[in-house]
N, C-alpha and C positions, 0 to 999 in steps of 0.2 A: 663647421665650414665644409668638411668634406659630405657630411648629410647633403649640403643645398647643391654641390657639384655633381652628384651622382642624380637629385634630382631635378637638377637641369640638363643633363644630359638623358634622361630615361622616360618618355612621355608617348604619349598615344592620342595618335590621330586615325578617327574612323574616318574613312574616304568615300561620300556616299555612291561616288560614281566612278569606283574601280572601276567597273569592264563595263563595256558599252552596252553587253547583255543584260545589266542587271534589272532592266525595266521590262523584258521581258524576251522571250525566246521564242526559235522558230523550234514549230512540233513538225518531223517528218514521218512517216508510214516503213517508206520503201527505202530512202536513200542512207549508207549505211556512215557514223559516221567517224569525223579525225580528232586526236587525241580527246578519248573520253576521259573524266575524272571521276564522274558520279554516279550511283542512280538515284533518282529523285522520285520525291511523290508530291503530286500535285491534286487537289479534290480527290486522292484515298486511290488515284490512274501512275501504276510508274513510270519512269523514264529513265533513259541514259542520257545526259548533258554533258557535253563537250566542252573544251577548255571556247569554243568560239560562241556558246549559246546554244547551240541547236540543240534540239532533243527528240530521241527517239522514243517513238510510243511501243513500248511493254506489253500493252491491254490486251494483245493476242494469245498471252500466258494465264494460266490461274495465277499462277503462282510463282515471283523472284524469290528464290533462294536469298534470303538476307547478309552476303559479304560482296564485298567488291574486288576481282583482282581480272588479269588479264584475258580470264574466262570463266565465266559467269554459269550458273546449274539456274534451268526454270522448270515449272513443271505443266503440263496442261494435262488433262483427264485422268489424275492420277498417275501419269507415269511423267519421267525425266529426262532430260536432255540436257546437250550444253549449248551457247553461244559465245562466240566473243565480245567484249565490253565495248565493242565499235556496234552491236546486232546482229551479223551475221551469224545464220545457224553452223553448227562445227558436226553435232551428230544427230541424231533423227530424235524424236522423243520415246525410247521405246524400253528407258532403263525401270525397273520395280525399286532400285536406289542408285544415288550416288552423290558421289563424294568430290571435295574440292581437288580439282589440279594441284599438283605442286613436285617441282622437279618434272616437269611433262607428264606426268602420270595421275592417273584417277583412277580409285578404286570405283565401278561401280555392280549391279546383279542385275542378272538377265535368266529368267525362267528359272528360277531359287536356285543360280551359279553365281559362285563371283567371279571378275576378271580383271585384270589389269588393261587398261586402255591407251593408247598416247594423244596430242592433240589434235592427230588425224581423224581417228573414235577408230583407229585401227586395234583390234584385240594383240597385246603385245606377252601376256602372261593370263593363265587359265589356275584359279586356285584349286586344291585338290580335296575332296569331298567331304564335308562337314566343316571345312576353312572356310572364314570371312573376315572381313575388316569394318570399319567405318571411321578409317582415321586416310591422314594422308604423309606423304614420304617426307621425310626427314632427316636431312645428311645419310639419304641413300638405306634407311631404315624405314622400315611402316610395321605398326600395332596391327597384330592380325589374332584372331577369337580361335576358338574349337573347345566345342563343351565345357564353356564359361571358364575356361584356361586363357591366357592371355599370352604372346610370344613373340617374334619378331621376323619378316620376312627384311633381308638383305639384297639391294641390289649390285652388282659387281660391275662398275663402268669398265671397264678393261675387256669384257667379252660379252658384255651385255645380259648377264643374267641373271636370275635370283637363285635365293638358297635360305634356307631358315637359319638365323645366326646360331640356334644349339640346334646341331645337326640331332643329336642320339636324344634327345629328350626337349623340345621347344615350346612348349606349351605347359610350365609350372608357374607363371603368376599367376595372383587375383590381378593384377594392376600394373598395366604397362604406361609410359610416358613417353614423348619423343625423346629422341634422341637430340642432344645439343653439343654442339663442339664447343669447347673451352677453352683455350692454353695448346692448343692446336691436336687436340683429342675425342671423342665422342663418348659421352654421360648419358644415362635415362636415370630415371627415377621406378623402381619395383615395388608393389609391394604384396604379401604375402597375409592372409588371415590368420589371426592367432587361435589360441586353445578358445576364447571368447567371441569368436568372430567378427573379432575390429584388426580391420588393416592396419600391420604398422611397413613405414616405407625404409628402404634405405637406398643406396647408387650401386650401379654397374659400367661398365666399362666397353668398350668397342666389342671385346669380343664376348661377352654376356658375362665376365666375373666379377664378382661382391668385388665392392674397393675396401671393405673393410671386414672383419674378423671377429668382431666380438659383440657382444648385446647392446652396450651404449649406444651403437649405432646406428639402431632401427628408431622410427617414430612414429608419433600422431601426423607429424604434416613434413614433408619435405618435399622443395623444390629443385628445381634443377639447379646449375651451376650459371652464375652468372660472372665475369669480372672474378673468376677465382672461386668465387663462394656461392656455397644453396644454404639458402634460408630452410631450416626445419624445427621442429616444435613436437612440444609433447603438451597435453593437459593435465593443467595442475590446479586439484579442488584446495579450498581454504588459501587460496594465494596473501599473505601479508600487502596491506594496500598504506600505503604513508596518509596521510591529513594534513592536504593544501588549504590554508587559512589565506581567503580570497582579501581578505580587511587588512592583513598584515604584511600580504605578499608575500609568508614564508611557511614554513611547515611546523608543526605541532607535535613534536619527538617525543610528548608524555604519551599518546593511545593511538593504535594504529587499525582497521579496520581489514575484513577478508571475501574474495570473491574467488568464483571458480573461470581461469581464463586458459588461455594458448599459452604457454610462455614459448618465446621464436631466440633462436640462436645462429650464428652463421660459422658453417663448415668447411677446409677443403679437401681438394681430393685425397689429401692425406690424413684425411682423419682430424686435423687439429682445429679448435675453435679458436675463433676468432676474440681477444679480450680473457679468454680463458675457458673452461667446462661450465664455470659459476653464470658468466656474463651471458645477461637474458632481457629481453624486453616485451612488450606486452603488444608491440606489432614490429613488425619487420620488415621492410620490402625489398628486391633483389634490389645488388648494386648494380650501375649504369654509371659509366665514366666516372667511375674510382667512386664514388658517392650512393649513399641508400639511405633512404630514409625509414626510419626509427621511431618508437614513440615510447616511455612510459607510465603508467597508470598508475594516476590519482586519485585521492576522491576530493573531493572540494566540498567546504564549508565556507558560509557567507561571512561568518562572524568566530573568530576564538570566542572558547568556552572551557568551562572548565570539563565538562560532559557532554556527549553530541547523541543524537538521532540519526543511529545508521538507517531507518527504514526507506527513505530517500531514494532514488538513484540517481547519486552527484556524482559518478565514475566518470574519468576524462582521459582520455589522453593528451599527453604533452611529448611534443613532437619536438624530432632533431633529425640533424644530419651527422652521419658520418663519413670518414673516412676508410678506405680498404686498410689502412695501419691503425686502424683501433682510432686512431684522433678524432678530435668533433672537426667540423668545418668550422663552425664559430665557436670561439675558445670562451666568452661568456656560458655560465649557468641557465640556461632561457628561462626556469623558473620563478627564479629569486632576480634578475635584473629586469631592470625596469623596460628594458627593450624586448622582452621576449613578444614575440608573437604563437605562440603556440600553447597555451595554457586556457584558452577559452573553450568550454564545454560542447559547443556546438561548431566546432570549425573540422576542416576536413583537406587534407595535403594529398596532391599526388606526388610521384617522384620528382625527384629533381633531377636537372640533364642541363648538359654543357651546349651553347649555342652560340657560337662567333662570340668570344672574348665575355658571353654572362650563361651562370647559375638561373635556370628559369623555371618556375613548377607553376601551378593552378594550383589555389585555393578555394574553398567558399568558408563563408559565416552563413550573412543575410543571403547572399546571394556569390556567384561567383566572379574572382578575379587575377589574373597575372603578376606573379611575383619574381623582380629577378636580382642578383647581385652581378657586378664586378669580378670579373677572376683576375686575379686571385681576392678569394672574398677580403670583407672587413669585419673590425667589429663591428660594425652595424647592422650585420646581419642581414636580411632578406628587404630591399623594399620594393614598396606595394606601387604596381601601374594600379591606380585606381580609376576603372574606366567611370566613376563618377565625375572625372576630369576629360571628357574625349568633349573635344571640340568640332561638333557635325558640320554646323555650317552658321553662318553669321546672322541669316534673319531664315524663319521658315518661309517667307517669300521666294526662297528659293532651293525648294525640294528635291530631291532626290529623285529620279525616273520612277520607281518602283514604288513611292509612297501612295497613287492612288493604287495602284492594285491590293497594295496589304490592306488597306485599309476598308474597300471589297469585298476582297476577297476573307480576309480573318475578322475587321470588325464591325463589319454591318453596321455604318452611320454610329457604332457607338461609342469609337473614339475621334480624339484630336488628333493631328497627325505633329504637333508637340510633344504629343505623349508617349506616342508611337516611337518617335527619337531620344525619349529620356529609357523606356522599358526595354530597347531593342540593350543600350549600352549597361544593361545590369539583367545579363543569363543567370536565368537560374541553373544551369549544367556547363560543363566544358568539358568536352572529352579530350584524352589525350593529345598532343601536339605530333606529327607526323608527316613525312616527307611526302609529295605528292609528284610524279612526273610532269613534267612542263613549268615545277613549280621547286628547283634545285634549290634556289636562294632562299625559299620562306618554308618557314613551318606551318602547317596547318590543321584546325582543330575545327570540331561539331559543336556550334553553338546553341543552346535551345533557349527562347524566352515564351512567358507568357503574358500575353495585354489584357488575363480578366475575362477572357473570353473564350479563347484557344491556345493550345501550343504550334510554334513556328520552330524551323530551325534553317542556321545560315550557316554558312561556312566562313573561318574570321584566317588570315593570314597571318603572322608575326615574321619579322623582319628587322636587319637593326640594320640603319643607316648612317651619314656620318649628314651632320647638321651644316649652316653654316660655315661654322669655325672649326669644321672638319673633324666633331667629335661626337663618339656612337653614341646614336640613340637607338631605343627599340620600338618599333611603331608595327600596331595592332591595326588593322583593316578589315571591311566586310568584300572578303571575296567572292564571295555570294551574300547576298542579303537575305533574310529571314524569311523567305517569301512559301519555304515548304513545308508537309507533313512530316515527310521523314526524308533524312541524307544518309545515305549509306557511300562509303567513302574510300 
């Protein structure tokens, strides 16, 4: 009973004519414009498009620097410059590099100097000789180089200045990280070559000191601090792997098989693991609203036997969620019960994150799709918006603005435009889920499909609404339709 309430309440409707723009848009040269969201590419020519359609033509540049934020890096004849994401130029094109804004500031080089710049492209900081960067600021911290030493320039809001956070000695890493604030404090990640010449990493602290003291606490892989915790990992050959018996749904405790992987643990600033020293999984990923996802590894056989053929590669992960208190989210084994979804060899989870009252993450098998729960969850675990149910429209007699150009423009007379509407609603990618200005109440992600012919990509909305009978649903949308080469976002 509760399965059919959760999914009558949770469905998805693509909306073929969200914005009035989506049939197609004004290109302008000169006029600059209001709130931009995107840059787009169109026949291989980029653009910025605006939450109203319009778009501004790129083609005056070689070259978009591929990220989106409120100022943009292009470059034309080899050298670089910035603009804002409305088009307007900010500084000349006259940099040999540079780097993204962030906190007002970009690192870029000028005549093999580097400088600190602000959104004016006023020089605000002069590095000093054999100093460079290619990073950008960071809770008022930025990654700066000297003779393949790594270290940290500090800037001081209180009187405007910088300073290298180790004054007497700042440049002893291999490997710096940003800095991230946590628990109301600032972390990086260091890390240092060994006697072998493999990085092992471990954390520092606001003012450049080890948080910890002993050898456990270096490694193969460490992240920053998230929610408390950094995911970090060492490699461990001949790993013990269990035998998942796919015919019985359960595992085969007489022979167990070995492979060389990551094993991933989660730390915090005080040293202690998470679950224990022991507790280890075969992927890891930071937490995000109290929740991380976790996986692991299997090997799967199709049939018990009394003897197997490890030569195969049947290695799987099987995925879960946790809690920041060591608990699962779902108190079922996903294994061994019959509802798991995470035991299939070719599937693939991003994190999971909290949005108006549901647990939401992106999935693929075949292709990709939307999964969310109820918070506080259930045992039922994760279920699936299967956009194999998105309801377009009632007869194709009446099309979407934008259907003859896709169909033009990506399939040259060689599809139907039925088809067009079954392949748009099963992407093979989905990027991340993320907040967009002008767009506070949805979340929004890069969809990419292919009709057979080309790759397209749209921009899809998610949103949870209340229905009828005033109860949430979450409803998927093309807020841009698939009509691009590439969205950068």
């Amino acid at each position: 009973m509760l399965k059919k309430v959760i999914s009558k309440f949770l469905c998805i409707i693509i909306i073929a004519n969200f914005l009035v723009f989506l049939g197609g848009c004004n290109t302008n040269k000169t006029k600059y414009l209001t709130n931009p969201m995107a840059i787009v590419y169109k026949d291989n020519l980029p653009y910025i498009l605006d939450t109203n359609g319009s778009l501004f033509d790129l083609s005056m540049y070689d070259t978009i620097i591929p990220y989106f934020d409120d100022i943009l890096i292009v470059k034309k004849n080899n050298l670089f410059g910035y603009i804002q994401n409305t088009g307007k130029p900010i500084t000349k094109i006259i940099y040999q590099e540079a780097y993204p804004f962030s906190e007002n500031k970009a690192v870029v080089a000028l005549d093999n100097k580097f400088y600190l710049i602000n959104t004016s492209g006023d020089i605000i900081y002069t590095f000093e000789d054999g100093v460079s960067s290619q990073s950008s600021f960071s809770d008022n911290y930025l990654v700066i180089i000297k003779d393949n030493k790594q270290g940290y320039l500090k800037y001081n809001e209180l009187d405007n200045s910088f300073d290298n956070l180790l004054k007497d000695n700042n440049f002893i890493f291999d490997y710096c990280s940003d800095f991230k604030k946590t628990s109301g404090s600032d972390y990086a990640v260091v890390g240092l070559l060994d006697a072998n010449d493999n990085l092992k990493y471990t954390h520092i602290d606001y003012l450049g000191a080890y948080l910890y003291d002993d050898a456990l606490h270096w490694w193969d892989y460490a992240n920053n601090f998230s929610d408390g915790y950094a995911v970090v990992g060492n490699y461990q050959e001949n790993y013990t792997v269990r035998i998942y018996c796919s015919d019985k749904n359960t595992f085969d405790n007489r022979t167990s098989t070995t492979t060389d992987t990551m094993l991933y643990q989660y730390v915090n600033t005080l040293g202690n693991f998470l679950g224990g020293i022991n507790n280890t999984y075969a992927l890891a990923k930071d937490f995000k609203d109290g929740i991380a996802l976790v996986a692991n590894l299997y090997y799967n056989v199709p049939k018990q036997l009394s003897s197997y053929d490890f030569s195969e590669n049947r290695f799987f992960y099987n995925y879960d969620f946790i809690k920041s208190d060591g608990g699962h989210l779902f108190s079922t084994d996903l294994v061994i019960n019959e509802n798991n979804w995470g035991n299939g060899m070719l599937r693939f989870y991003n994190e999971l994150f909290a949005f108006s009252g549901f647990y939401i993450t992106t999935f693929a098998e075949a292709s990709w799709s939307v999964k969310a729960v109820a918070i506080p969850p259930t045992s039922l675990g994760i279920v699936t918006l299967p956009f194999e149910d998105v309801q377009y429209l009632e007869s194709t007699s009446n099309l979407p603005a934008w259907m003859d150009e896709y169909l033009d423009d990506f399939c040259y007379g060689a599809r139907e435009a039925s088809y067009v509407i079954d392949i748009i609603s099963k992407p093979y990618n989905i990027s991340e889920f993320k907040v967009l200005a002008n767009f506070e109440n949805k979340l929004i992600a890069k969809a990419r499909v292919f009709n057979g012919i080309k790759d397209t990509c749209g921009l899809i909305a998610l949103e949870v609404l209340n229905d009828e009978t005033n109860n949430a649903k979450i409803v998927l949308s093309y807020l841009l339709p698939p009509l691009y080469d590439e969205i950068i976002f």
